[in-house]
Every structure is written in C-alpha cells, then in structure tokens.
C-alpha positions as CSV (number, residue, x, y, z in Angstrom):
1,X,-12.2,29.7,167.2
2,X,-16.0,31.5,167.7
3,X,-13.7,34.2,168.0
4,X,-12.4,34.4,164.5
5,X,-16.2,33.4,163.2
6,X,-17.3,36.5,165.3
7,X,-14.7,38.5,163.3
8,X,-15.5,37.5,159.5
9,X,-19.0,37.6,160.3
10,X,-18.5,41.2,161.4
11,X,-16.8,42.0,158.2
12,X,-19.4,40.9,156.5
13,X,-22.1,42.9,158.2
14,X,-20.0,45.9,157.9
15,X,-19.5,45.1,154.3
16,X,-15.6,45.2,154.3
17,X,-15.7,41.3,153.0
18,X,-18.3,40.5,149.9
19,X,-19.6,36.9,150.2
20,X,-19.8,35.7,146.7
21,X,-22.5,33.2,145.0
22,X,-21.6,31.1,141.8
23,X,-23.7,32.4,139.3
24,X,-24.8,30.2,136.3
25,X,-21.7,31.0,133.8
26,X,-19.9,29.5,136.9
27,X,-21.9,26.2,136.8
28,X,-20.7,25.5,133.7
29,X,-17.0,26.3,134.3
30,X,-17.3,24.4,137.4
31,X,-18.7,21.1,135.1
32,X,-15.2,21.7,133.2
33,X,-12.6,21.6,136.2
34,X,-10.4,18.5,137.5
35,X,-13.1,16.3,139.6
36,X,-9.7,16.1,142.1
37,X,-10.8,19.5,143.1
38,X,-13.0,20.1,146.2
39,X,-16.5,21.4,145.5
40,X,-15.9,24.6,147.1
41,X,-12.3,25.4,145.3
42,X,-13.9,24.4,142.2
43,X,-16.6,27.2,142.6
44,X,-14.7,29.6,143.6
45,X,-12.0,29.3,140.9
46,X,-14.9,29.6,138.3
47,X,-16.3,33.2,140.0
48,X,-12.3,34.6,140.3
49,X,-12.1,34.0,136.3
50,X,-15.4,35.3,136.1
51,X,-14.8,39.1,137.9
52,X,-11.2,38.8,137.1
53,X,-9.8,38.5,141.2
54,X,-7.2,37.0,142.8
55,X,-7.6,33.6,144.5
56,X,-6.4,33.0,147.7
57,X,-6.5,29.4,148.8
58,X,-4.7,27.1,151.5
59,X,-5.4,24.2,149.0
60,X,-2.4,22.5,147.4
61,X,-4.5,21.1,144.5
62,X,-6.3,24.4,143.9
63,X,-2.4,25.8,143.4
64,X,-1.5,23.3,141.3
65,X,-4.7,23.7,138.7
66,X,-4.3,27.9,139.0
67,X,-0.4,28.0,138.3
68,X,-1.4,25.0,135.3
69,X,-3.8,27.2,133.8
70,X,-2.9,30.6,134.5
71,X,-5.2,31.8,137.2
72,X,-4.4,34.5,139.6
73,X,-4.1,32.4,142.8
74,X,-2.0,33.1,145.8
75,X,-1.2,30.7,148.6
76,X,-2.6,31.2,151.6
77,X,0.9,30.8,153.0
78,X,2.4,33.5,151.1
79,X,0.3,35.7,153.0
80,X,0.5,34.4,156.5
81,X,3.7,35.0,158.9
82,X,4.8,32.0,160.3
C-alpha cells in the first residue's frame, strides 16, 4: 500500500495530479447536500460543480445523488478492469 501512496504523492510533486481545496462558494453548496453523504464526497461534489469536472467516486451514495441531480460523476468501477 506505501507503494501506491509513494505514487500519488509523486504525481502531485510532479504536478500531473492537482490537489483541490473547497473554496467558500463550496461551503455553502456543501451546507445544501444530503447529510447521508460523507464529509469528503460532499466537498468534493460542491468544487466539481464549481470548475465544471467530472467526479470520480467509489461511493455508492455519492452515485446515487450525481445521477439524481445531474452531476458529471463516473464510478470508480467503470474505470477499473476487474
């Protein structure tokens, strides 16, 4: 597993992967979401709306609210070979 860790972090550092903070919009689009969402989904669905990306999540309530509500979100499954 520190191998994988080793890897993002690397990204990162190499600025291939952007690490995003919620801005204060964000806060208040997080205040609005289903409380049944995790903390962390719930702040990262509010900065996708905000810059318009894609959200990638392994989260099966985090699916359910995007495909409710219209937000770009793909499983994490789709995207993984099994």
């Amino acid at each position: 597993m520190k191998f994988h860790l080793n890897h993002v972090l690397a990204l990162i550092n190499n600025g291939f992967v952007q690490m995003l903070a919620p801005a204060v919009p964000d806060s208040q689009i997080v205040k609005r979401l289903p409380n049944k969402l995790g903390q962390g989904e719930a702040e990262a669905i509010a900065i996708w709306r905000r810059l318009g990306l894609i959200f990638i999540t392994h989260d099966r309530k985090a699916i359910n609210y995007c495909e409710r509500t219209g937000v770009n979100c793909i499983p994490l499954t789709d995207l993984v070979a099994e």
